[in-house]
C-alpha positions as CSV (number, residue, x, y, z in Angstrom):
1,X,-11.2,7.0,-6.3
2,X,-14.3,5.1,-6.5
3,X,-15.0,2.5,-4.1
4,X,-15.3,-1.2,-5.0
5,X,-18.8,-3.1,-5.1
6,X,-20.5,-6.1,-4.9
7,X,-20.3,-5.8,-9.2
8,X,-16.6,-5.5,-9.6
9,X,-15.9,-9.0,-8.0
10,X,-17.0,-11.9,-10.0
11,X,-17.8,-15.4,-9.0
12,X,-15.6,-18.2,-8.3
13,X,-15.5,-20.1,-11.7
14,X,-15.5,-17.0,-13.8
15,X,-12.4,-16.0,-12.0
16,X,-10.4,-18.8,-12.3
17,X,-11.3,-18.5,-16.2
18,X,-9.4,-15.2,-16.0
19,X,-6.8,-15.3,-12.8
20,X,-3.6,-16.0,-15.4
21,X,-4.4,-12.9,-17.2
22,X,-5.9,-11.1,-14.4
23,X,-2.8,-12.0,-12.1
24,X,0.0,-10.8,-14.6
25,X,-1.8,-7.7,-15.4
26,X,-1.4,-7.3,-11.6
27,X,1.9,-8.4,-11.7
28,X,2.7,-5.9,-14.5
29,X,1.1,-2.7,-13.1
30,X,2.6,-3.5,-9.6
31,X,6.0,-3.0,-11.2
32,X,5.7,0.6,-11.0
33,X,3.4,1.1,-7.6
34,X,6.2,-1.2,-5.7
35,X,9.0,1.3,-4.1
36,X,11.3,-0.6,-2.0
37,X,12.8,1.8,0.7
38,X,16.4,0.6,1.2
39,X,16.8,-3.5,1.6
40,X,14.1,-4.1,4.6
41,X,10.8,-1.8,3.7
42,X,8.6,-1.9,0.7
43,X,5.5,-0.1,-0.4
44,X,2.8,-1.1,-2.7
45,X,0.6,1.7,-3.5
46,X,-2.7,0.5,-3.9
47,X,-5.4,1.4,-6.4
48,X,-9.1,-0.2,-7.4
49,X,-7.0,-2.9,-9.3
50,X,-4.9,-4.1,-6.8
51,X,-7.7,-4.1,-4.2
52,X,-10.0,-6.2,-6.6
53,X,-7.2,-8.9,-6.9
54,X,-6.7,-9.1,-3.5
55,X,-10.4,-9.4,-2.7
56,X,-10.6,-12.2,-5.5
57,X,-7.4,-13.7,-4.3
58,X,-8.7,-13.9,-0.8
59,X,-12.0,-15.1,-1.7
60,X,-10.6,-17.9,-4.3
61,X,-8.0,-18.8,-1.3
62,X,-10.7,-18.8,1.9
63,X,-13.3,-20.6,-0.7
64,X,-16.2,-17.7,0.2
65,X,-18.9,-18.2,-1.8
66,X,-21.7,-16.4,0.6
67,X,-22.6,-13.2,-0.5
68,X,-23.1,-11.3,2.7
69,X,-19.0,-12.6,3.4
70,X,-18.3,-11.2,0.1
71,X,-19.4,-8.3,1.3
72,X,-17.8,-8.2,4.4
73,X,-14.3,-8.6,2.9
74,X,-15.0,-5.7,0.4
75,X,-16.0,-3.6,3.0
76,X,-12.4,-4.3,4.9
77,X,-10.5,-4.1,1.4
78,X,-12.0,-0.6,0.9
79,X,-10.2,0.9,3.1
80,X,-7.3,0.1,0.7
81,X,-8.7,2.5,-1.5
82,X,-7.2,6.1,-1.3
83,X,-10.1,8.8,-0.9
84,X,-9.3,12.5,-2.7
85,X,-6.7,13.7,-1.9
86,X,-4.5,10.7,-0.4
87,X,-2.0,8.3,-1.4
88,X,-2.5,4.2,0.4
89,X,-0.4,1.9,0.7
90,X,0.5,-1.4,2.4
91,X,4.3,-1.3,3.9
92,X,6.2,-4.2,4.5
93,X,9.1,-4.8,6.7
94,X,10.9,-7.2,5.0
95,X,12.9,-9.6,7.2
96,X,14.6,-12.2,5.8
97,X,16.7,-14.1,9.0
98,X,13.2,-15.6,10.4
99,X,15.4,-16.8,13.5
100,X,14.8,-13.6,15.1
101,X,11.6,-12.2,13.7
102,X,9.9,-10.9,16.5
103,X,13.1,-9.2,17.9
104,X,14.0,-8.0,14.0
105,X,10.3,-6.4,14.0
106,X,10.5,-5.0,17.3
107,X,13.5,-2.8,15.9
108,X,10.9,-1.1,13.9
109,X,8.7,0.0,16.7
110,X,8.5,3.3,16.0
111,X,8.1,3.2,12.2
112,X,4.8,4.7,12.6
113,X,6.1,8.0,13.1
114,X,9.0,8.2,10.9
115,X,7.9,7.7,7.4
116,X,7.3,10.6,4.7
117,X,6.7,11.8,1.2
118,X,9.2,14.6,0.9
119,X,8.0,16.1,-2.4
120,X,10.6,19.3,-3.9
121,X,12.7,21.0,-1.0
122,X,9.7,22.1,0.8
123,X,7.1,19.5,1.8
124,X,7.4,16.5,3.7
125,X,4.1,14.6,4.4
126,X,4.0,12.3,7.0
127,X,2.7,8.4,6.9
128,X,-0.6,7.9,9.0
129,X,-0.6,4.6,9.7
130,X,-3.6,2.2,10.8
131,X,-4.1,2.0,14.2
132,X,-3.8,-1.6,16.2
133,X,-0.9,-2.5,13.7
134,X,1.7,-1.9,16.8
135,X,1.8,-1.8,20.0
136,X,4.4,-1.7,22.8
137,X,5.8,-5.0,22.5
138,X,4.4,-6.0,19.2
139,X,4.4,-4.8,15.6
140,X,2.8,-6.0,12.6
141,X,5.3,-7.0,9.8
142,X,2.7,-5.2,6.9
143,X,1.3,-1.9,8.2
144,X,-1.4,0.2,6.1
145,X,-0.8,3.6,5.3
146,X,-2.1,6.7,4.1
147,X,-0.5,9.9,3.0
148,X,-2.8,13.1,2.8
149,X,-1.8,15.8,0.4
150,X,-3.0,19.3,0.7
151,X,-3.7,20.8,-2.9
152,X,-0.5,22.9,-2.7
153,X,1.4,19.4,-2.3
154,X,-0.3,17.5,-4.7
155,X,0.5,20.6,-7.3
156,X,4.0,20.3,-6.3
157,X,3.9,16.8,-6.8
158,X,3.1,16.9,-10.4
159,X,5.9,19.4,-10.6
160,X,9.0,18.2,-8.4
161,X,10.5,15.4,-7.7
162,X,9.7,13.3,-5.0
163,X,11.2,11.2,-2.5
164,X,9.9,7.9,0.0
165,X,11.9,8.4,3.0
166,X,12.3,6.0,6.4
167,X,14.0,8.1,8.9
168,X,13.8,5.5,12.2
169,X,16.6,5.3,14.8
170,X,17.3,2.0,13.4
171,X,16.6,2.7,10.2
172,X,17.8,5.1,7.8
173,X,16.4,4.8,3.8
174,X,15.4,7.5,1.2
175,X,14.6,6.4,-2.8
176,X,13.4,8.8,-5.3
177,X,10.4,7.7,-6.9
178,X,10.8,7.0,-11.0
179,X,8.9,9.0,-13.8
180,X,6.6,6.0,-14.2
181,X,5.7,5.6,-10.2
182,X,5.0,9.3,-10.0
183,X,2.9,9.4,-13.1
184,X,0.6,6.2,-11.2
185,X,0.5,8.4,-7.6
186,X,-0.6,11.5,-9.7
187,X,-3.2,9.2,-11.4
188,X,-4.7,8.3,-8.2
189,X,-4.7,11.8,-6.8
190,X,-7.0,12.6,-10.2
């Protein structure tokens, strides 16, 4: 998927002419790249789309007008942006009692290694996740992921069902993903 540039993001006055529009097209399209995994993990899988709105949203929100800034904040959102071959996404752990947040979180130290694609009977591909998101005592409550698929799995993919699946001590989730979900993951594979 082609990376985003310095032309894709327009200027602060333009955007505000547009951000309704913009926003519920967002809005719309997230509907089917949003998988929630049980009652306490989502996914939002991200494509050029969704990373332009954020970078405009975060721009319009941080009022950065400087181009080299501009810059600088496409450069981090790029990494949103699956290369060949992969699936990204941003996971959430959704915790609702905020009494206890950083003992909820800590429940889901861990995570890192426990969540998968499991596409057909045959192939489960694991979640990378990006590093410095969690550490011994401390864990991010939105963690970026990648899931790389062989060419054997991305075939099987567009042939079998497929599953999200959280399989943490603490937590235990599995959703198949719908028709129109699958159809956007096989769009971003190409």
């Amino acid at each position: 998927m082609e990376k985003i540039n310095l032309n894709d993001i327009v200027g602060s006055n333009a955007y505000e002419q547009k951000r309704a529009d913009f926003r519920r097209e967002i809005i719309d399209l997230k509907k089917h790249r949003r998988v929630s995994v049980g009652d306490k993990v989502s996914l939002v899988f991200e494509n050029r789309a969704t990373v332009i709105f954020q970078i405009q949203e975060m721009l319009r929100a941080e009022s950065i007008r400087d181009l080299d800034k501009i810059r600088e904040e496409i450069d981090v959102y790029n990494e949103l942006i699956p290369d060949a071959g992969e699936l990204r996404a941003t996971l959430f752990l959704e915790i609702e009692d905020q009494t206890d947040l950083r003992g909820e979180l800590l429940k889901f130290l861990g995570i890192d290694e426990r969540v998968f694609l499991r596409i057909g009977g045959e192939h489960m591909v694991r979640a990378r996740f990006e590093e410095g998101r969690s550490k011994e005592d401390k864990i991010s409550a939105v963690q970026y992921i990648t899931f790389g698929l062989t060419p054997d799995e991305a075939e099987a993919l567009r042939e079998r069902d497929a599953s999200l699946v959280v399989d943490h001590e603490n937590y235990h989730a599995e959703v198949l993903l719908t028709p129109a979900t699958k159809a956007e993951l096989l769009s971003d594979l190409g």
